[in-house]
N, C-alpha and C positions, 0 to 999 in steps of 0.2 A: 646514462643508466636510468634516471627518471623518466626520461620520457618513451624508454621503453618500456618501462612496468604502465604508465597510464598507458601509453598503445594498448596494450597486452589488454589490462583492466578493460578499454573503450572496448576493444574486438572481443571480448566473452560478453562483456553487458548486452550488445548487438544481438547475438547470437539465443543466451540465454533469454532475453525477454522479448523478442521477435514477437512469439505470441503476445504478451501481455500489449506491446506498441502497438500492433494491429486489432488488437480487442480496445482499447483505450481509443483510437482512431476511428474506428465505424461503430465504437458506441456514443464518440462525440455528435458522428454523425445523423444518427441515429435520435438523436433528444427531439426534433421534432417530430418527431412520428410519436415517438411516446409522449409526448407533450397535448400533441391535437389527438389520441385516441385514449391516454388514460385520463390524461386531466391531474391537476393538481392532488386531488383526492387518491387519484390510479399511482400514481406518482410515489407517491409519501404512504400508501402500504406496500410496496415492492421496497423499500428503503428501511421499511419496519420488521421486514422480514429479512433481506442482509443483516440488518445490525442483532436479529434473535438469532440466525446461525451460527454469523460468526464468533458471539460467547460461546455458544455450547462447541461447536468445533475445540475450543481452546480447554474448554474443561473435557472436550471427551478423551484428546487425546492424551492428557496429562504428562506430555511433556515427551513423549517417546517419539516425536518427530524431531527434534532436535537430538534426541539421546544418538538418533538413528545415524545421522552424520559422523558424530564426534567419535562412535564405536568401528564405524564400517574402515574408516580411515585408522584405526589401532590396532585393526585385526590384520595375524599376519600370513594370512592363506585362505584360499577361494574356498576352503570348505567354511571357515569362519565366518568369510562374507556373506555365504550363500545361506549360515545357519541364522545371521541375524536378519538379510533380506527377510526370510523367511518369518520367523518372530513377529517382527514389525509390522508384516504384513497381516498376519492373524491376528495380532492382537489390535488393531485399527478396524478391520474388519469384525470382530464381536462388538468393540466398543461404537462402531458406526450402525450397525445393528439391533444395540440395545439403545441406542439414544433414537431411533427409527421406531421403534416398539415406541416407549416410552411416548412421541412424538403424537403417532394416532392414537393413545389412549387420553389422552390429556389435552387434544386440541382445540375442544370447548372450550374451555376455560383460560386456557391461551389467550385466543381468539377475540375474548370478550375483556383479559386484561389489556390487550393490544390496541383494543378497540376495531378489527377486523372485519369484522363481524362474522365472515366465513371460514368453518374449520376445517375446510376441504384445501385455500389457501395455506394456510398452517399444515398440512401434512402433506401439501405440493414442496411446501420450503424444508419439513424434514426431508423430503424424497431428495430435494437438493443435495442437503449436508451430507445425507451418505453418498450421496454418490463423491461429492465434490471432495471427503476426506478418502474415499480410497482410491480416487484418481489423484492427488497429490502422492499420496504414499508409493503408488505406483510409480508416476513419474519423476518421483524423488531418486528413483535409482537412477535415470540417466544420468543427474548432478555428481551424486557418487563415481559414476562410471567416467565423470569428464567426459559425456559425449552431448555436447552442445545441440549439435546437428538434432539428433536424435529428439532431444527435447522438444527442440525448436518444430520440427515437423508433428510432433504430436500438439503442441500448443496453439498451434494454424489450424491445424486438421478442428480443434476444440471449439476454435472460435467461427470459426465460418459455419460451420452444423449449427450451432447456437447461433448465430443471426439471423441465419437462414431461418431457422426452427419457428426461433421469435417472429420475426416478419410475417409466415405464415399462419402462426396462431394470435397475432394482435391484430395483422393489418389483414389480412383474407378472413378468417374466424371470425373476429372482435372479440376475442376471449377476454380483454382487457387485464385486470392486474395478473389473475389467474392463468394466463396465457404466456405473459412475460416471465412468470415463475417455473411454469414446467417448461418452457421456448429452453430457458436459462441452463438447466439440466439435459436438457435430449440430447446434447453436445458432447458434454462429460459422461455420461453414461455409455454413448454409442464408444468413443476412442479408450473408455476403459474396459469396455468388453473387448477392444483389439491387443491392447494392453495385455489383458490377462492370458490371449492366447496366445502372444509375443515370448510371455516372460513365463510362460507353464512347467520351464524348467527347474526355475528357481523358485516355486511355489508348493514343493513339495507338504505334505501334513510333517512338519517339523515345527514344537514350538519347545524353545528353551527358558522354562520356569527361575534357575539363578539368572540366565543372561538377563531374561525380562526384567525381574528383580534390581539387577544394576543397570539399567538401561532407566528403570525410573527411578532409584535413588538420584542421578545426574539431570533427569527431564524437570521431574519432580517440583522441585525448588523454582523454576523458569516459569509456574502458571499463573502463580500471582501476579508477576512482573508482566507475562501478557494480558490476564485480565484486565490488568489496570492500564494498558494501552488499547485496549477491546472498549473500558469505560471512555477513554478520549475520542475515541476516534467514530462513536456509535452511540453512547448514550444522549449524547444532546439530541438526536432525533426522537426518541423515545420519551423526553421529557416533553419537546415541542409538542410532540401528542397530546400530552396529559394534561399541560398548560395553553395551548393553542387549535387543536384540532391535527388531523390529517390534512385539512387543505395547507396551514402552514406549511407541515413538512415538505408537501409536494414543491414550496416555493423555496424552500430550503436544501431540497434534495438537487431541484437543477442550479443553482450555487456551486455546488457539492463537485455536481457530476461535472460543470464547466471550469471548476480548478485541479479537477481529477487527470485532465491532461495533464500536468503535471507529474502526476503518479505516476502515468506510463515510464515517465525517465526514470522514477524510485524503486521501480518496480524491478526495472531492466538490469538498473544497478544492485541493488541487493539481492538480485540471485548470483551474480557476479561476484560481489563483495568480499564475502569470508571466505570462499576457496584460495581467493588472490592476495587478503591480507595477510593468511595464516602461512603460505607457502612464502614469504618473504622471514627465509630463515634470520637472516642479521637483525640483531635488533635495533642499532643505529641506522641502515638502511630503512629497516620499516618505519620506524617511526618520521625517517624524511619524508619517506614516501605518503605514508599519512597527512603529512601538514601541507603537502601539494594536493592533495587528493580530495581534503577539507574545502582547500581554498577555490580550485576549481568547479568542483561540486555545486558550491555555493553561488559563484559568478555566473553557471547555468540557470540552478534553480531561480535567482533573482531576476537574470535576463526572462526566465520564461516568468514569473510571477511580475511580473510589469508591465509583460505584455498581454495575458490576460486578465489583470488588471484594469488597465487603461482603457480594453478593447473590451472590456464587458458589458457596456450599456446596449451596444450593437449586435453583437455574440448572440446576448438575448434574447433581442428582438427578432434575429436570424432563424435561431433555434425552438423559438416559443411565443405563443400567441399572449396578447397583451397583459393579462393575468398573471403570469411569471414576470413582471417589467421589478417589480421588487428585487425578485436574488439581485440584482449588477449590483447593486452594493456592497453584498456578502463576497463575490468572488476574487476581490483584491485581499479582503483579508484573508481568509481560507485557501488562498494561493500562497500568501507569504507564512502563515502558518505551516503550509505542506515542506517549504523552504527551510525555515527551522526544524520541524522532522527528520527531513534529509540532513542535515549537519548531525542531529543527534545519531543518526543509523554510522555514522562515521565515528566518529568518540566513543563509540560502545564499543569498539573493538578492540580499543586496549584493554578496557578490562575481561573479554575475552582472551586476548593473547594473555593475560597476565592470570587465568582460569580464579578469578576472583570474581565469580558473579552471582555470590550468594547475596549482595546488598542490590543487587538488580530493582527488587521490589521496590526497596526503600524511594529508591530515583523515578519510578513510575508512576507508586501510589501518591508521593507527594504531588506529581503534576497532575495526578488523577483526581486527588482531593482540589487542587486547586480551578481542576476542569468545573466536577459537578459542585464546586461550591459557587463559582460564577453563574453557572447556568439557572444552579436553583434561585439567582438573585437577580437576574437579567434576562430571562426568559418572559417572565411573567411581565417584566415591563417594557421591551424590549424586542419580542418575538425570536423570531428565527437570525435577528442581528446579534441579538445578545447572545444566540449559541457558537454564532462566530469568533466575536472579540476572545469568548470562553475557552474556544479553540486554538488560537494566537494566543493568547496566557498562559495555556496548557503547553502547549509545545515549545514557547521560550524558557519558561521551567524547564522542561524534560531536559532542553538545551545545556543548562549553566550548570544543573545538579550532574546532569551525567560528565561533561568537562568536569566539573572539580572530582568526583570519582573517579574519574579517568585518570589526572594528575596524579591522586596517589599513588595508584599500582602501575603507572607506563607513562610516566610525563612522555609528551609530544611537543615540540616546540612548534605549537601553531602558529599560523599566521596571520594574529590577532587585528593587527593595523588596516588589515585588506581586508578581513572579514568584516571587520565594524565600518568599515568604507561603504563596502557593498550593500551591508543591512543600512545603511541610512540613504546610500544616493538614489536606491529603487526603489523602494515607500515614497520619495520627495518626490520623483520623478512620476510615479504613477498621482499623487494627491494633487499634483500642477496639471496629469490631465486632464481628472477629472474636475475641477477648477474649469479650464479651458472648454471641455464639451465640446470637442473638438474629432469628429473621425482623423484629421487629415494631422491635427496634433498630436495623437497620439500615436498614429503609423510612426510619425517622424522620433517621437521621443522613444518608442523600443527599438528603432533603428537606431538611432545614435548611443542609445547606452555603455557600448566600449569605447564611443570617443570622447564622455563624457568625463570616463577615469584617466583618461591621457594628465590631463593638466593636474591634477591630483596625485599624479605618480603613482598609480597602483601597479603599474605592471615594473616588473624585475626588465632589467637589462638585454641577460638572455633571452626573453620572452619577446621584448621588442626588436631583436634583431632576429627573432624568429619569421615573427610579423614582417620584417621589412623583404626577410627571402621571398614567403607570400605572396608580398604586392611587391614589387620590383619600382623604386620611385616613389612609395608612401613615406 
């Protein structure tokens, strides 16, 4: 039974985050060219401007992308569905509009708190936000509709227009940052104009003032809890500015972007996630299935954070001209950061199945307060590492607060012994190699990784006679 719910789980992750894997994949690729055409300064304002989006995205939309799920699934007929499609979609589109006004009135000064200096940048990056929040909104309805495919083909179609776009306005143009920022949108704008003449059915002038009403009563409560994950995940670059410059960030940003591989599997998984945990009606059932789901989760994420880890001094040098030889230090820790992330995206969902997610905040802002309170004290001496460690801090809080909230309203019997295995043998294993400075050490130590937990007994019985069909004679 378990290991068809994770099949189940692997085969929608696949599907659903197809795009995000292939955008994460040729944007890995991709870092030298940004690297030898923007330069560390081109670098770290394209990074300034994701992390001023991505706030306002979280405050424009006040919660009614989340409300929009939980509703579409309660309603009990296509007129209902099609009435809050509809809703959603209006009210994203005003508030992606008025935050686009607001954007070119005010770009000066933006620009000049950002340290920018250009406020035509600044309203390239609001050009983004709208677009980028009413093509989520849009393709939020595939998720609703369970049609994986469908996403997935619009998510492809997003990302190769945008490479393509980018290529042509960094590397033929030399528009530099300014060129990566509108490359970044021409993509999402083009497949949400196919988008809107896909779904014109369901787009009627329809908006429901009570629904709206209780669409953000329920979203509502969820902004702070993301702002203050908005602050983790974004603010240390913004400080690095104010305390270091722009060139920092740009040595901080390819860090970022080379444990951001990692993302793509977080990525793929958490648009998977809550359809699959929510649909596991038994609650003894789910909650098994969660503490296998923790535990594997985690054995990936570590496997992959060891191995870019270990292979980061090289990666680097691959990807970026000598001046970037800094980040390799940042990206073992901000890999194993992203690791504990990924555990926390898992433990959240009991407190969503248990619809107790009014103390959300509390569990955010606390690793949020402990984010910028390291940064504002390790930054200044410290640079762009000390936004790291900051990061690692932050998200082993986000980890332990949201487990003990979780405990309370959906105990899980996790599988404590194997997780706290994992978190220590691939941290040791990555610090021996870089110790060693070894290319050919380190190939070997993230390949052996699973046969390292052999003698330690981490793996269950089942699991190893799984393994033995596999290899027939292991």
């Amino acid at each position: 039974m378990i290991g068809r719910e994770l099949k189940r789980l692997g085969n929608q992750s696949v599907l659903y985050g197809l795009g995000g894997i292939i955008s994460r994949v040729i944007a890995f690729f991709l870092l030298p060219v940004y690297t030898v055409y923007l330069g560390r300064v081109g670098l770290g304002k394209i990074e300034t401007i994701v992390a001023l989006t991505a706030v306002l995205a979280v405050v424009l939309r006040l919660g009614v992308t989340s409300a929009f799920f939980r509703f579409y699934f309660d309603a009990e007929d296509d007129a209902a569905r099609i009435l809050i499609v509809r809703t959603a979609f209006w009210f994203t589109m005003v508030a992606a509009t008025v935050g686009l006004a607001i954007g070119f009135i005010t770009a000066a000064p933006i620009a000049r708190w950002l340290g920018l200096d250009d406020p035509w940048l600044v309203r390239a990056g609001f050009v983004g936000l709208w677009a980028q929040m009413n093509y989520q909104q849009m393709s939020a309805v595939f998720r609703v509709e369970q049609r994986p495919v469908g996403y997935a083909i619009a998510s492809v179609s997003n990302v190769l227009i945008t490479i393509g776009s980018t290529i042509v306005l960094v590397v033929g143009r030399h528009e530099g940052a300014m060129g990566a920022v509108v490359g970044n949108f021409l993509g999402t704008l083009s497949v949400y104009a196919v988008l809107l003449a896909y779904r014109r059915y369901q787009l009627g002038l329809a908006f429901d003032r009570s629904l709206f009403r209780e669409m953000n009563r329920f979203g509502l409560p969820l902004v702070p809890a993301a702002l203050a994950l908005w602050a983790i995940n974004f603010i240390d670059r913004v400080l690095i500015q104010q305390f270091k410059g722009q060139s920092e960030v740009g040595v901080y940003s390819l860090a970022v972007r080379i444990a951001s591989v990692l993302v793509f599997l977080m990525t793929a998984f958490q648009l998977a996630w809550p359809a699959f945990a929510y649909s596991i009606k038994n609650d003894d059932q789910a909650k098994r299935t969660y503490a296998f789901v923790l535990t594997y989760l985690m054995f990936l994420c570590c496997w992959l954070s060891l191995a870019l880890g270990s292979l980061a001094p090289w990666l680097v040098d691959v990807l970026a001209t000598g001046s970037f030889k800094r980040s390799a230090i940042a990206v073992p820790v901000l890999s194993f950061a992203t690791a504990a992330y990924a555990g926390y995206s898992v433990l959240a969902i009991g407190v969503g199945r248990a619809r107790q997610t009014q103390a959300n905040w509390i569990v955010t802002g606390l690793a949020a307060f402990v984010n910028i309170s390291l940064n504002l004290v390790l930054i200044p001496a410290y640079g762009m590492m000390g936004a790291a460690i900051a990061t690692l801090a932050a998200y082993v809080a986000l980890f332990v607060a949201m487990w003990y909230r979780s405990d309370q309203v959906f105990p899980v019997p996790y599988q404590w012994r194997r997780i706290l295995m994992l978190s220590l043998v691939a941290p040791a294993l990555t610090i021996g190699a870089w110790q060693a400075h070894s290319l050919i050490v380190s190939l070997v130590v993230t390949a052996v990784f699973p046969l390292v937990l052999l003698p330690l007994r981490f793996y269950l019985p089942a699991e190893l006679a799984r393994l033995r069909k596999l290899a027939p004679g292991w």
